[in-house]
N, C-alpha and C positions, 0 to 999 in steps of 0.2 A: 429630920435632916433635910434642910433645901436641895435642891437638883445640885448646885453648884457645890454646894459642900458636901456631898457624897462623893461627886469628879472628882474635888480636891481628896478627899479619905480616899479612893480609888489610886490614884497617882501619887499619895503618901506609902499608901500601903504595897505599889508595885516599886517605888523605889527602894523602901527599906529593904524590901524580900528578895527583891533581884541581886541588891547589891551584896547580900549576906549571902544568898545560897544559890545564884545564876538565874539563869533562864530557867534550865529546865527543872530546877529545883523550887523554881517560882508557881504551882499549877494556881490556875484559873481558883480554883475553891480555897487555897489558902488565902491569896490574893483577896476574894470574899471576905473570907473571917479576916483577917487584920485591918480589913476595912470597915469591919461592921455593918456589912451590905450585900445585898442576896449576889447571888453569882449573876443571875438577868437583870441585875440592875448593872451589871458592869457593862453587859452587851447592850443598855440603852445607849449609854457613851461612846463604846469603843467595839466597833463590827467582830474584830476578836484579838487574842492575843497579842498578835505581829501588829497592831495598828494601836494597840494600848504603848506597847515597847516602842513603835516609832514617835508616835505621840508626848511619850513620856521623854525621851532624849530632844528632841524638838525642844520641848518646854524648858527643858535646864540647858541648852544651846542659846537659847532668848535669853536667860537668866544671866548666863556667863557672860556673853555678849554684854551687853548692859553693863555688865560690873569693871568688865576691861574699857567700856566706855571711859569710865567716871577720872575725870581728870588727864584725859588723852588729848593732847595736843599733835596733830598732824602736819603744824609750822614748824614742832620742833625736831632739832638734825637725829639722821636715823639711829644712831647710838640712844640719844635718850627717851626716842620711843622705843626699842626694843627694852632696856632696862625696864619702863614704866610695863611695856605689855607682860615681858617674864616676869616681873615682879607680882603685877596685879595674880597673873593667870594661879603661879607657885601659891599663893596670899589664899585665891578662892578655892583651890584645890583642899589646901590645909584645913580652912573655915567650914569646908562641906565635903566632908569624907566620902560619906554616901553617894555623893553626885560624881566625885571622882568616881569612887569603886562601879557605878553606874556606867558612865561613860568608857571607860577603861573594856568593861564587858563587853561593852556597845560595838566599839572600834574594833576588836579584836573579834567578832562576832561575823556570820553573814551577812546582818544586818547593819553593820556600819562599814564594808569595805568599799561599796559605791559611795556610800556620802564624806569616807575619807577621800577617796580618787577626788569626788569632784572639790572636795576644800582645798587641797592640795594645788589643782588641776586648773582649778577655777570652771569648770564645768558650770552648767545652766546659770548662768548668770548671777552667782551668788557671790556675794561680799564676803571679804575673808582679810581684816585686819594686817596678819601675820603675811599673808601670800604676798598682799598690796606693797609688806615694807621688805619684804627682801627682794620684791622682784626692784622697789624703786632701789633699794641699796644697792643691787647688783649695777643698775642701770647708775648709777652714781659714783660706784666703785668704791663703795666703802664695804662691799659685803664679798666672800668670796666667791668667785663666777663658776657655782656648779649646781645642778640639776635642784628643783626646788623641793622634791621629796627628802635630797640629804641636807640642805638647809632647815627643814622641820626635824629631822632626826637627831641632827647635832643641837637644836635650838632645844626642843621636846623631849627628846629621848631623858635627857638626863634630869629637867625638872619633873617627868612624870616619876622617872625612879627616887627618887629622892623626895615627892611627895609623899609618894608609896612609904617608902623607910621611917619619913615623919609620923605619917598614921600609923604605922606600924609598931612606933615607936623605939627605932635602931638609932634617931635620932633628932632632938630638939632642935629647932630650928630659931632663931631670934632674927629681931627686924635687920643686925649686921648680917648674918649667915647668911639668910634669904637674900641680902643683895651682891655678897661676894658668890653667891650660885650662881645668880646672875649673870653677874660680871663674866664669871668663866664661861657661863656659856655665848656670852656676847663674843668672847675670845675665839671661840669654836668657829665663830661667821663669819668674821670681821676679815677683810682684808689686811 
């Protein structure tokens, strides 16, 4: 196995494992075995644990990003970039269960409530799609004028449950659903 595709078996086998049975349900030696790779080969890549799991979110953070890229126009009015982003976001969430259920843990975790503050917050200088457009809708007056934490929970709140429900399968989801989810939650924001 190359160095790089060991990393990659390393971070295949911490997201499968976390996402199915947590953190601490994740040890170091399982993470081994479903990787097919000695336990000190994890530590050549990753100092320990906490820096494999930041690591690991980091990388499906680039990913997601990129995917909410793809056909995002910023000319166009903030209604239908919001559609395009909750659609895309709903879209990849569905497509990659695991990186939800990943994330999901993450967020809700120690180790994601500083890097939600700072998405939210806009904290150390970091880009954030979602922050960018409702702070410009607010400033525009097409979004409603309140605190941008409850603008993420009205926006998020409901496409992450509702992902959840999809994976979980309470509910099928088609390309109409997924935009009338949307919609409603566009409803949630909107002035």
């Amino acid at each position: 196995m190359k160095k790089s595709s060991k990393r990659d078996a390393i971070m295949r086998a911490t997201l499968e494992l976390i996402a199915t049975h947590g953190f601490h349900g994740a040890p170091m030696a399982m993470i081994s075995n479903q990787a097919g790779v000695a336990v000190g080969s994890i530590y050549r890549y990753f100092e320990n644990k906490d820096v494999l799991i930041t690591e690991l979110y980091r990388e499906l953070e680039v990913r997601l990003y990129l995917y909410l890229q793809e056909g995002y126009a910023p000319e166009k009015p903030i209604r239908d970039r919001f559609l395009h982003l909750g659609t895309k976001l709903l879209c990849y969430f569905i497509e990659n269960p695991l990186d939800f259920r990943y994330q999901e843990q993450f967020y809700n975790s120690p180790y994601g409530v500083a890097v939600r503050r700072d998405k939210i917050l806009g904290n150390k200088g970091n880009s954030n799609l979602f922050r960018e457009l409702f702070e410009k809708g607010m400033t525009q007056h097409v979004m409603k004028d309140l605190p941008l934490v409850l603008l993420f929970d009205l926006a998020f709140g409901p496409l992450k449950a509702i992902a959840r429900d999809h994976i979980l399968g309470f509910i099928i989801l088609d390309e109409a659903l997924i935009f009338q989810t949307v919609e409603a939650c566009w409803d949630a924001v909107r002035r």
